[in-house]
N, C-alpha and C positions, 0 to 999 in steps of 0.2 A: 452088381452094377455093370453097365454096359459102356462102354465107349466111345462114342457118336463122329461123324466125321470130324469135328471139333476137335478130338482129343481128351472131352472133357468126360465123367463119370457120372451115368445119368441111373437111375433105379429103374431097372425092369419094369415095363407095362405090362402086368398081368391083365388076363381077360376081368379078372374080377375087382381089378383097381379100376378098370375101363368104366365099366357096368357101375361100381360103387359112383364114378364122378358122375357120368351123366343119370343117373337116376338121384343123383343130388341136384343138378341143373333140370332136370324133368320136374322131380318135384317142387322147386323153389319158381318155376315159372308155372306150373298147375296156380299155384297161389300168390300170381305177380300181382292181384289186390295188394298187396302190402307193397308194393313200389310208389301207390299212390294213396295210403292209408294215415289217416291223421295220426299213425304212431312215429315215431323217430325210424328210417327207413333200416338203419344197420341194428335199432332192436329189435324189430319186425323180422328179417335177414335170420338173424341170432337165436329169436325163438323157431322156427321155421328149421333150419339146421339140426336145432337140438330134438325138434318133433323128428326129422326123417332119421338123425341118427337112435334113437327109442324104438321107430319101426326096424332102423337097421338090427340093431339087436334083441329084439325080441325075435326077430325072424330065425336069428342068428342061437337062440333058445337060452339065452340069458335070462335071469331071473330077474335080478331088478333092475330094469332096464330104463328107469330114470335116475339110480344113480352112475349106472353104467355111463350114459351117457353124456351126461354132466362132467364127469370125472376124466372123460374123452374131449370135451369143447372145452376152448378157451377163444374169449376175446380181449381185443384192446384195452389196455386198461387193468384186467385182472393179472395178480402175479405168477409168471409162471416160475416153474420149477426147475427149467435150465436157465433160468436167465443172467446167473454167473457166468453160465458157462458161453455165453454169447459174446463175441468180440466187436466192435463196432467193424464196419464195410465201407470205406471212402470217408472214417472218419464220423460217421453218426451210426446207433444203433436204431433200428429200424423197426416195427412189428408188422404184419398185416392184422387187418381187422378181424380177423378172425383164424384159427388154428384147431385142426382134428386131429388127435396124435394116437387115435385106435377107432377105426384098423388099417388106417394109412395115417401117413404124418402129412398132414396139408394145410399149406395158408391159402387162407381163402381172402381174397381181395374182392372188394366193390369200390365201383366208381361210376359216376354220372355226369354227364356236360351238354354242352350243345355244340362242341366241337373238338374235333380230331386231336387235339393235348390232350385233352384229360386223357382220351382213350390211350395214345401212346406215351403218356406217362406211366400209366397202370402197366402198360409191355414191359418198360424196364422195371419197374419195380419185382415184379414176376419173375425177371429173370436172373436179379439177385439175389432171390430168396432160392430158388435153384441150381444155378450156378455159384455159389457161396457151400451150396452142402448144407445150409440150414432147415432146407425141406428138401422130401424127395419130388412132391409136387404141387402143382398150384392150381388152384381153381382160380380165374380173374372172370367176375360178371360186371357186365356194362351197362347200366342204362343209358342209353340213347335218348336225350331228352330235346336235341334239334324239332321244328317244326315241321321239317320232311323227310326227319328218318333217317337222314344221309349218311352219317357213320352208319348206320345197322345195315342199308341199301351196300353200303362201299364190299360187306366181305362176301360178297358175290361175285366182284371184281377178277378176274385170273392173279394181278399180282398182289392183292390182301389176302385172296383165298391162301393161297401159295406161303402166304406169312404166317398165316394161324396154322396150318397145316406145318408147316416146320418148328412151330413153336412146341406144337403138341410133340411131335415124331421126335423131338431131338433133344426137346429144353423141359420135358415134364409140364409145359405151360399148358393148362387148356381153356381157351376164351371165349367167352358166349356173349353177345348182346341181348338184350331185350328190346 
């Protein structure tokens, strides 16, 4: 672990934690059908995850590579296996929607609105799942469900850009709209 202007102890970005996140974000938007699919959108998210982590490990020359993977995802709801060992953060225990814990530990967060809360609620949630030490890092995906886009328009901005760029560089956060 590295120690950021912060002071705080963040986990190494390897080139292939890099590659592993955004070819999670590559794949999950190849197939953003399912953001507008009559399935429940975070089971759609869920199965989709568990496909890319199957290619991850097959590639990776795993055998069985549907239990592998399985055995790797966790969502909301199912029990995990540290969950003793989790203390509450401000007072409530928290989960993200979802969690990859091979071959990075990751909470994977979604969120959808039509306006700029929801998105910078999802900021800080990300950043207590990071800053807590409970993940090394965070995937936070956004649907952007406004009529003109605005949030997804905004991280174009110099000073949004600037913010997701430090969120990644510094905080393990990395944040994608759709």
């Amino acid at each position: 672990m590295d120690a950021d202007s912060t002071g705080m102890k963040m986990k190494k970005k390897s080139p292939k934690v890099v590659q592993f996140i955004e070819g999670l974000h590559g794949f999950l938007t190849l197939h953003k059908g399912y953001l507008s699919s009559n399935i429940e959108t975070r089971e759609a998210i869920g199965r989709l995850i568990v496909k890319y982590l199957e290619d991850y490990f097959s590639e990776a020359g795993f055998k069985d590579v549907i239990s592998k993977a399985h055995d790797a995802f966790y969502w909301q709801g199912r029990q995990l296996h540290y969950d003793n060992d989790q203390s509450p953060v401000f007072g409530e225990r928290k989960y993200p929607d979802f969690i990859i814990d091979e071959p990075y530990f990751i909470a994977i967060i979604y969120k959808e609105g039509t306006d700029g809360s929801a998105f910078k609620e999802g900021i800080g949630e990300s950043l207590i799942y990071t800053l807590s030490g409970r993940f090394d890092f965070v995937y936070y995906l956004f649907q952007d469900k406004s009529e003109d886009g605005k949030i997804h328009r905004s991280v174009d901005y110099k000073l949004e850009n600037s913010i997701l760029a430090e969120m990644w560089d510094h905080y393990n956060v990395c944040i994608k709209l759709v």
